[in-house]
C-alpha positions in Angstrom: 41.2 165.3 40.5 42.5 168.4 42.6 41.3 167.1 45.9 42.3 163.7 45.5 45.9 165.3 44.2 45.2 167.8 47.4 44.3 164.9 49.9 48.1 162.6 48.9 49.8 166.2 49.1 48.2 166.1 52.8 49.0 162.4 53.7 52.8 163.0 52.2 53.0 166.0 54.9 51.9 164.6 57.5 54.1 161.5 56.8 56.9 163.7 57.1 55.8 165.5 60.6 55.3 161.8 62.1 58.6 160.3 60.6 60.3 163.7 61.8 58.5 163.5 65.3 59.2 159.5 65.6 63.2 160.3 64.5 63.6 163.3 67.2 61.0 163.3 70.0 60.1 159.9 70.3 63.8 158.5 70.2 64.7 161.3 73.0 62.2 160.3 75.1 62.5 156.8 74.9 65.9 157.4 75.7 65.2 159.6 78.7 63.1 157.0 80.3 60.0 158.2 79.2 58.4 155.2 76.8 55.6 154.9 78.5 54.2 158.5 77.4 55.9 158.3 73.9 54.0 155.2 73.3 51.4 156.7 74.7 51.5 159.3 71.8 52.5 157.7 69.3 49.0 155.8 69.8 47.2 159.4 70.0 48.8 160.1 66.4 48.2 156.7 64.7 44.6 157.0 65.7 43.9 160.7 64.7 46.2 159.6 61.2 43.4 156.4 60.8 40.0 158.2 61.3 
């Protein structure tokens, strides 16, 4: 019960760090011109999220 309580407690933080990173960094970026490497990352941190 602990590690599966452990393991949501993980997925709820790192739901945070991704919304945050999406919000701030991701928004800039696009805004500065620069979609193709935000999209670019955003794909490196939806794949390393799925594995």
């Amino acid at each position: 019960m602990r590690a599966h309580l452990a393991g949501r407690s993980g997925r709820g933080a790192g739901r945070i760090i991704v919304r945050n990173y999406l919000e701030r960094c991701a928004a800039a970026g696009i805004k500065a011109g620069r979609e193709h490497e935000v999209f670019d990352e955003v794909m490196d941190v939806i794949f390393k999220l799925t594995r």
